[in-house]
C-alpha positions in Angstrom: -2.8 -13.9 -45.0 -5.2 -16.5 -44.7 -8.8 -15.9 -47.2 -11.7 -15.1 -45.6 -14.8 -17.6 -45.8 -18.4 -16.8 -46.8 -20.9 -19.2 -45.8 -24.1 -18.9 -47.0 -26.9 -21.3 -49.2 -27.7 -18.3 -51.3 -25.3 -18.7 -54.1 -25.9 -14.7 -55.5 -25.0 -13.5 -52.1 -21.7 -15.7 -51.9 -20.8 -14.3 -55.6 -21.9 -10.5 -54.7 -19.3 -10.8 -52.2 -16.7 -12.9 -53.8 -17.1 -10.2 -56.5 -16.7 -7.1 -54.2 -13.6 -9.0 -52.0 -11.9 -9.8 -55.3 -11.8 -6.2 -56.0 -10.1 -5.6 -52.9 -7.2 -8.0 -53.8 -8.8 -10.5 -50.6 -9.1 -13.9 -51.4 -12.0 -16.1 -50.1 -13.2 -19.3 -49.9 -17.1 -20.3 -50.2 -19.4 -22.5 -48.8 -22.5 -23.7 -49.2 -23.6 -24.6 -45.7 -22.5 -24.3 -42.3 -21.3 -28.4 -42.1 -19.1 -27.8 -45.0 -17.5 -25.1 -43.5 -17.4 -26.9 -40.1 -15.2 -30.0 -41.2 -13.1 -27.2 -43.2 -12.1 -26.4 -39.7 -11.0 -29.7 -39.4 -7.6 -28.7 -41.8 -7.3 -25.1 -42.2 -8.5 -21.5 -40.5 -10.2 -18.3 -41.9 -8.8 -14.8 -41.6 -12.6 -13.9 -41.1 -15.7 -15.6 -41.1 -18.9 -14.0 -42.7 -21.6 -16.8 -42.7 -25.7 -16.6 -42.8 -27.5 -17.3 -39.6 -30.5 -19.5 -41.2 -29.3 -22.4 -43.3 -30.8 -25.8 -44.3 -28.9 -27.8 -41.2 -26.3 -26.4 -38.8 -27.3 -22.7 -38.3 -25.2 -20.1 -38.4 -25.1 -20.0 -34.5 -24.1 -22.9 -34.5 -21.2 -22.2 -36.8 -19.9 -19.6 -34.5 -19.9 -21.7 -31.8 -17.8 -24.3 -33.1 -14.8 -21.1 -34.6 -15.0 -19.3 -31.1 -14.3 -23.1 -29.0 -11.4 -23.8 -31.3 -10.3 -20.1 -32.8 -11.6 -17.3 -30.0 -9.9 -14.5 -32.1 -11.3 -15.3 -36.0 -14.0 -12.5 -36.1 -17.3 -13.9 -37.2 -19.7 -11.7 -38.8 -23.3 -12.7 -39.3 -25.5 -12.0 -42.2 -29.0 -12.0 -40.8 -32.5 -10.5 -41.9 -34.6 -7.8 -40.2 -36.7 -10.3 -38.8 -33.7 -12.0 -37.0 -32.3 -9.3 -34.7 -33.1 -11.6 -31.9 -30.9 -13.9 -33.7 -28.4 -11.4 -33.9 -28.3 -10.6 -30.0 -27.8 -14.3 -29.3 -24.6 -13.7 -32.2 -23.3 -11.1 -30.5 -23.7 -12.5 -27.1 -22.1 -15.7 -28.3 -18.6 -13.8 -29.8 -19.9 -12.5 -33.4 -17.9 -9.3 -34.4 -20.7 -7.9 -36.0 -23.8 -8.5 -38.0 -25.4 -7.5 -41.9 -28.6 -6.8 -42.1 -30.2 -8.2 -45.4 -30.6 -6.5 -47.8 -26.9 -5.2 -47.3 -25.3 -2.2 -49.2 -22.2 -3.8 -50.9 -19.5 -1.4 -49.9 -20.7 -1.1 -46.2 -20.0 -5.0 -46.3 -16.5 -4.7 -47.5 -15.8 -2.1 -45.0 -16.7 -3.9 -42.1 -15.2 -7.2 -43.1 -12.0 -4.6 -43.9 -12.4 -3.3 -39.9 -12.9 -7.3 -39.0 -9.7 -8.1 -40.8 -7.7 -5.4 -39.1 -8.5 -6.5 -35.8 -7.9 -10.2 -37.1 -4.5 -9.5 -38.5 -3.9 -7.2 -34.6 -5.2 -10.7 -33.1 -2.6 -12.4 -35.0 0.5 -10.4 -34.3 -0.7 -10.5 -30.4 -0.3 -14.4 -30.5 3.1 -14.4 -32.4 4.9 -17.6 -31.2 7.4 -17.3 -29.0 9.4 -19.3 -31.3 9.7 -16.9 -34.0 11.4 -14.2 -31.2 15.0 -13.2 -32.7 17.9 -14.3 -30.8 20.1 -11.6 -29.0 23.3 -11.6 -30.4 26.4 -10.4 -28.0 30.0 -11.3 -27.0 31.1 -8.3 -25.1 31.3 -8.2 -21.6 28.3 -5.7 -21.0 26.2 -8.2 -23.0 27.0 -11.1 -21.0 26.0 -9.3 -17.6 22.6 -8.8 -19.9 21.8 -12.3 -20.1 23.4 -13.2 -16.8 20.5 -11.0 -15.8 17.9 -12.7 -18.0 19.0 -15.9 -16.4 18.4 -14.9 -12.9 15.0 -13.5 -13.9 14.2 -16.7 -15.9 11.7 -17.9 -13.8 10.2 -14.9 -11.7 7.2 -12.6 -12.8 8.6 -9.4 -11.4 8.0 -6.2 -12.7 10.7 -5.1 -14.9 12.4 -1.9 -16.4 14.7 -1.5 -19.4 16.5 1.3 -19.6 18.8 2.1 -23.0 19.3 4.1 -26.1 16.5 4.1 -28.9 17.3 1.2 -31.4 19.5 -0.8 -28.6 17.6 -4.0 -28.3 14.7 -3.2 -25.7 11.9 -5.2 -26.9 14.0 -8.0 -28.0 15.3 -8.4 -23.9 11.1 -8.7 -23.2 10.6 -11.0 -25.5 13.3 -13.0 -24.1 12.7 -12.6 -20.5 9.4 -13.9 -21.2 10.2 -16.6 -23.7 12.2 -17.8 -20.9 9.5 -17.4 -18.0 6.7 -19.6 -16.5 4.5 -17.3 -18.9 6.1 -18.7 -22.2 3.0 -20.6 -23.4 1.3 -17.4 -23.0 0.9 -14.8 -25.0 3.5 -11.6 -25.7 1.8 -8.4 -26.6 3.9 -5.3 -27.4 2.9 -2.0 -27.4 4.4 1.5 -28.0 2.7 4.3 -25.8 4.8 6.6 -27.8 2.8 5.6 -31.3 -0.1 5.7 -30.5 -2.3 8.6 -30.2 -3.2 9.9 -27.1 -7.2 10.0 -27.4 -6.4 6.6 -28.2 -3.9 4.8 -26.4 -6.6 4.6 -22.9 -9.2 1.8 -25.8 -5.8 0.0 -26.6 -4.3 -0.3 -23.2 -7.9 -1.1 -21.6 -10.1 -2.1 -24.7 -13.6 -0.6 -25.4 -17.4 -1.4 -24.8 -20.2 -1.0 -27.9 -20.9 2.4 -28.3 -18.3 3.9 -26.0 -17.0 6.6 -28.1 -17.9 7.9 -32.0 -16.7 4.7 -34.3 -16.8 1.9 -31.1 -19.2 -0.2 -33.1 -18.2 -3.5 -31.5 -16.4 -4.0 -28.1 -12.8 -4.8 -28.5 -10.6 -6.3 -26.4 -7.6 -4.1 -24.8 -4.0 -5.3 -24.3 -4.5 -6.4 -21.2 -7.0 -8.5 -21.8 -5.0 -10.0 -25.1 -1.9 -10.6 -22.9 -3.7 -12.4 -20.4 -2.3 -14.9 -18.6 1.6 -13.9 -20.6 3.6 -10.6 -20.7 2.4 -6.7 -21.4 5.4 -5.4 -22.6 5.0 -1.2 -22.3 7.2 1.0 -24.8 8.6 4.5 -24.3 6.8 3.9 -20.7 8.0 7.6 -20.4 5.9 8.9 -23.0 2.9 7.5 -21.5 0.2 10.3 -20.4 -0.5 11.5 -17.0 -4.1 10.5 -16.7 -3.3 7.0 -17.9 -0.4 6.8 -16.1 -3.1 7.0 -12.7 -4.9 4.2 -14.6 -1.6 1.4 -15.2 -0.6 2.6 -11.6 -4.0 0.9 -10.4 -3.8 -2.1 -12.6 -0.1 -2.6 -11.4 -1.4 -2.1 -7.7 -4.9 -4.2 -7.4 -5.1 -6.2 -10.6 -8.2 -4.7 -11.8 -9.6 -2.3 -14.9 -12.5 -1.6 -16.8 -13.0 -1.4 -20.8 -13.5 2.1 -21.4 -17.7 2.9 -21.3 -17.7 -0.6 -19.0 -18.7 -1.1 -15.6 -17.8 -4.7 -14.7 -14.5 -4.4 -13.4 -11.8 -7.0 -15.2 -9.6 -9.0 -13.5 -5.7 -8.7 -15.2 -3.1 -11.7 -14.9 -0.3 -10.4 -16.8 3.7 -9.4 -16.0 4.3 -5.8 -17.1 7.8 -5.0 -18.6 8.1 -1.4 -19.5 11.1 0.1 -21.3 12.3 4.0 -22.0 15.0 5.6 -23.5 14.0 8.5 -20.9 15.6 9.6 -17.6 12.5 8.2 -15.4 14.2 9.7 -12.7 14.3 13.6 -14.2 10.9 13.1 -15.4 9.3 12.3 -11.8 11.5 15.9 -11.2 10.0 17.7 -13.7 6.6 16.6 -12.8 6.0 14.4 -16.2 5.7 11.1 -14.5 4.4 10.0 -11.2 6.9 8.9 -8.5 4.3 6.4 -7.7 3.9 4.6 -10.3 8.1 4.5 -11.1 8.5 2.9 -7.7 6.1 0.3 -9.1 7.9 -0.2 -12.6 11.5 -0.1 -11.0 11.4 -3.4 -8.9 14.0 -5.0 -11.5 16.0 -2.2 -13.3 17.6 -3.5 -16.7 20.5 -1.4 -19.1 20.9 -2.0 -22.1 24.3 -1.2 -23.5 24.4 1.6 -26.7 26.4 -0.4 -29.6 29.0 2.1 -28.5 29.7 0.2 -25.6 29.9 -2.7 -27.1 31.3 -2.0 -31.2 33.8 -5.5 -30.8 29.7 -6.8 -31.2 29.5 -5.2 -34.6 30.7 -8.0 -36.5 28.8 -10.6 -35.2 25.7 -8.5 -35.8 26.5 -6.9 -38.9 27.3 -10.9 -40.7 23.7 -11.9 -38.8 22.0 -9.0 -40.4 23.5 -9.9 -43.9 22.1 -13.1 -43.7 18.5 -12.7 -42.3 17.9 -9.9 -44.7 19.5 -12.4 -47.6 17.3 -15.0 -46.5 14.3 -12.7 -46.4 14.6 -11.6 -50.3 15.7 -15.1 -51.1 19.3 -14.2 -52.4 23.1 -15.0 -51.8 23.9 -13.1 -48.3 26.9 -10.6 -49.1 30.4 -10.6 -47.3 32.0 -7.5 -46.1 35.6 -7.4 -46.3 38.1 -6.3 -43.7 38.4 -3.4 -44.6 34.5 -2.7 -44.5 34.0 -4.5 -41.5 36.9 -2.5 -39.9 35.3 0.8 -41.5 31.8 -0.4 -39.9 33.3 -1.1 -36.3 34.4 2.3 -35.7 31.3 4.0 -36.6 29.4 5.4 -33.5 25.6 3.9 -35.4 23.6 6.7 -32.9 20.8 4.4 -34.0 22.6 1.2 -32.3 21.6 -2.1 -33.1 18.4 -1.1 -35.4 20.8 1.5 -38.0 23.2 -1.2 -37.8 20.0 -3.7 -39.2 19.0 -1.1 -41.6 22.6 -0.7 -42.9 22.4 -4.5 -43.8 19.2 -4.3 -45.1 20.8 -1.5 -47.5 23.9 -3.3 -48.5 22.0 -6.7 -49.4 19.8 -4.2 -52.1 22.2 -1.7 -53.2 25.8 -2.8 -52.7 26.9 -4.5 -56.2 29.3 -7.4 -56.5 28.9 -10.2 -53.2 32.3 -8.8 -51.2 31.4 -5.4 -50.1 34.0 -2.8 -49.9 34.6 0.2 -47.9 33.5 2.2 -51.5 30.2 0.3 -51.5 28.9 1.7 -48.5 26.3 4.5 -48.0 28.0 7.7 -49.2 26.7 9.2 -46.5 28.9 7.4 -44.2 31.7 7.5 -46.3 31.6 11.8 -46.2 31.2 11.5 -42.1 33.8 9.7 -41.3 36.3 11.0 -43.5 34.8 14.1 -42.4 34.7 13.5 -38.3 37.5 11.0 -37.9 39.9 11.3 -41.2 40.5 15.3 -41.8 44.0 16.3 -42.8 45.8 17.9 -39.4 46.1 21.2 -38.9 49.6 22.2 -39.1 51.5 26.1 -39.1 53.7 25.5 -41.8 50.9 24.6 -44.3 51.3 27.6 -46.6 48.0 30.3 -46.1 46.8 29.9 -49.6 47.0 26.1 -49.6 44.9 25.9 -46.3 42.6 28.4 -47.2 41.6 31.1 -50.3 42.4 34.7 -49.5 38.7 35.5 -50.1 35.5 34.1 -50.9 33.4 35.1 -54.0 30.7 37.0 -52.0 32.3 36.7 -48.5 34.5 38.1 -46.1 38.6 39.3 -46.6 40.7 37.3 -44.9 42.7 38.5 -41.7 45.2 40.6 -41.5 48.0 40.5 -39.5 49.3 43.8 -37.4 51.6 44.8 -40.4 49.0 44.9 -42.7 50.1 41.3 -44.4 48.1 38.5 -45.1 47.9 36.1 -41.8 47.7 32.1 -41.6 44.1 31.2 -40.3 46.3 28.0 -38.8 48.5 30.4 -36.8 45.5 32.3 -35.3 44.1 28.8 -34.7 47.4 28.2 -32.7 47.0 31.7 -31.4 43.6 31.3 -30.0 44.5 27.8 -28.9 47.4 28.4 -26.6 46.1 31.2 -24.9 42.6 29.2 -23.8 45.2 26.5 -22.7 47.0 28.5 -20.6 43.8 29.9 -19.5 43.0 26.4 -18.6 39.8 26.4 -20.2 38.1 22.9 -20.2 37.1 20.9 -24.1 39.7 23.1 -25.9 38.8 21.2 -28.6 34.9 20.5 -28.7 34.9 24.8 -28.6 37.2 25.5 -31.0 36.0 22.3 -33.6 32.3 23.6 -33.4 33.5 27.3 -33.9 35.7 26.0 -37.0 32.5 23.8 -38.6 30.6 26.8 -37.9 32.5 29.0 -40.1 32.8 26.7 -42.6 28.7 25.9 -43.0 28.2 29.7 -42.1 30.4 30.9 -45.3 29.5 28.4 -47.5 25.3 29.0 -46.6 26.5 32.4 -48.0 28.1 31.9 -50.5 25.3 29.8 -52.3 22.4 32.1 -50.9 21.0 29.5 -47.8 20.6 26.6 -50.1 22.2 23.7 -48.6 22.2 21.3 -50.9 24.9 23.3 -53.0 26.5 24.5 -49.8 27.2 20.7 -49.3 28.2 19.8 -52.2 31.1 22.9 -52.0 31.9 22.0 -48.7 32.5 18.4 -49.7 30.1 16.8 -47.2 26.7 15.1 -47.7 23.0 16.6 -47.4 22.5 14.5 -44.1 25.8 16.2 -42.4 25.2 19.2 -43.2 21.6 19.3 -41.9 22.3 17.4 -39.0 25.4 20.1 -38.4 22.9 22.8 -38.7 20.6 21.7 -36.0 23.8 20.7 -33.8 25.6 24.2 -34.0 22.0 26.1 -34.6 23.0 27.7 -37.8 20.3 30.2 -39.4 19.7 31.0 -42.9 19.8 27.8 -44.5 17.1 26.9 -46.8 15.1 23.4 -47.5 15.9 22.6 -51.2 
């Protein structure tokens, strides 16, 4: 982060607030008049500028001028006495953030220079370059029809809609589809409707006048008016409100908006690309999103592909992912053997690419030695698949009492057979089985696999009175699986421990 700069011929007031910044763990840089800090510009930038308005030669004004013709989005506050307000109108009117009033409470001044830093740092995330957008990584064939797709759209400005799993690469496709637009110069602004409050979202979409609302101490510039001119990209479109949805559907149709509390209606330049993990389609059924405005964000329809469809990717991504988080804590990157690799390539990741990332992110810290074994890995993993996809098979002439104890401590007897003698949970399995089969049920074996992990979780949650953490660790599982079992087969009774 860059420091911010105080500017000011009063030396006290430029230590009072080195002082109080310093505090704060900011860094700053002070000057004495408003030329100094003027050929400053010359070689470096401010995070935020807080400078006097009356100085011996170049004014404060004057000062601003010069950061909002170069640098538009440094906030610049003005330190101004009582007998300057005029002053400050002409500040505000030329760009200033916001103004001190001399003499000025200490704190109040670090809080607003803290509010005129967080819309810096938002100002700076808005104008990321489009050169520091991640490649998308992908061999398999549902990738390639991906950028096939990104090619044809390469130099349109249609409206477009991804569609795809949480996690499978949505924002990253924006990015690209404008990196490789007319619009590349331009900014990219992102923004997840799902995040951000709803009482909120309406001031980030459109931005806010002065006094609009409670807190709306300065007007502030909405998303649409930062992506001006580039891309809006829209995130978890589906999430987005009704009301506002009325709003975008007017922007997308005419062009125009107002700032919330404005009345001088805004023209918009921008392409909209809007994503969801959502079935648009069932939403616009179920009266949650306006056919309306779907018809306008579903000119140029997009899938994404879950890492499911596409696991002979998983290498590729997995070594990438090794090496940008190696790179990012400045150590060796880590190899993962075959065996690993194999191990990762049959995992289902419901998280897709971004669980894969966060796997990677985990080995680089926690996995010991540089080669990375299947034993290295998250034991979490390690219990579900040997769990889901390695259990021994379920055969009739396994002896009873080596499949299963006759009774547990606190639990139910076992079966009984018609002559009174101990029976074979496998051959009532077997029993049960064959006579759904020939009752031609469909997903013999999704029924009778939940009703068997059922039993299990059921028995052992009883066994150690609801807690599940001990239940786990009988059953041989980890926390995660059996808490995620829980919610899947809607077991009651367990306890949070």
């Amino acid at each position: 982060m860059k420091p911010i700069w105080i500017v000011d011929d009063d030396e006290s007031i430029r230590w009072v607030l080195e002082k109080a910044l310093a505090r704060e763990n900011l860094a700053t840089q002070s000057f004495s008049s408003a030329r100094d800090a003027m050929q400053a510009l010359q070689t470096g930038t401010p995070q935020v500028l807080v400078s006097d308005i009356r100085m011996p030669g170049a004014s404060g004004l004057e000062l601003l001028q010069a950061v909002k013709a170069k640098h538009p989005g440094i906030p610049v506050i003005i330190i101004t006495a009582f007998s300057d307000l005029d002053s400050a109108v002409s500040a505000f009117q030329g760009g200033a953030f916001e103004y001190l009033a001399k003499p000025f409470d200490v704190d109040k001044a670090v809080e607003l220079i803290r509010r005129a830093l967080d819309e810096s740092l938002r100002e700076t995330d808005v104008e990321q370059s489009s050169a520091q957008t991640p490649e998308i990584l992908g061999q398999a064939p549902a990738m390639q029809d991906v950028f096939r797709a990104i090619g044809r759209l390469s130099q349109s400005n249609v409206t477009v809609l991804i569609t795809g799993e949480s996690g499978s690469g949505k924002e990253l496709v924006a990015r690209a589809l404008h990196k490789h637009s007319p619009r590349a110069a331009q900014p990219f602004v992102a923004l997840n409707t799902a995040a951000i409050p709803k009482d909120l979202l309406e001031s980030e979409l459109f931005g806010h006048e002065r006094g609009a609302f409670t807190g709306a101490q300065a007007m502030r510039r909405g998303r649409f008016e930062q992506a001006e001119g580039g891309t809006l990209f829209l995130d978890e479109i589906g999430d987005m409100p009704l009301d506002l949805q009325t709003r975008l559907l007017r922007v997308l149709s005419d062009g125009h908006f107002y700032r919330v509390g404005g009345h001088q209606s805004l023209k918009a330049n921008v392409r909209v690309i809007a994503a969801t993990h959502q079935n648009l389609e069932q939403r616009v059924r179920e009266g949650l999103f306006r056919e309306d405005l779907y018809h306008r964000l579903n000119v140029i329809r997009l899938r994404l592909p879950s890492l499911r469809e596409r696991n002979e990717d998983i290498p590729i991504l997995a070594r990438h992912f090794l090496t940008q988080s190696a790179r990012q804590l400045g150590v060796e990157a880590k190899r993962l053997s075959p065996q690993a690799m194999q191990f990762l390539s049959q995992l289902e990741l419901p998280g897709n690419v971004r669980q894969l990332e966060n796997l990677c992110n985990w080995i680089t810290v926690m996995a010991p030695g540089q080669t990375v074994e299947v034993k290295d890995l998250p034991q979490d993993l390690i219990e579900e698949r040997s769990y889901v996809g390695h259990a021994a098979p379920l055969t009739a002439s396994a002896p009873a009492q080596a499949a299963a104890p006759a009774e547990y401590a606190g639990g139910a007897p076992a079966a009984m057979d018609a002559g009174g003698e101990r029976a074979s949970w496998v051959s009532l399995l077997e029993a049960e089985a064959a006579q759904m089969l020939a009752q031609e049920q469909p997903e013999v074996m999704d029924i009778l696999g939940r009703q068997f992990e059922a039993a299990l979780i059921k028995i052992a949650l009883k066994h150690t009175h609801g807690r599940k953490n001990d239940a786990a660790v009988r059953l041989g599982i980890g926390r995660n699986t059996i808490t995620r079992k829980i919610q899947e087969l809607g077991i009651g009774g367990a306890e949070d421990d």
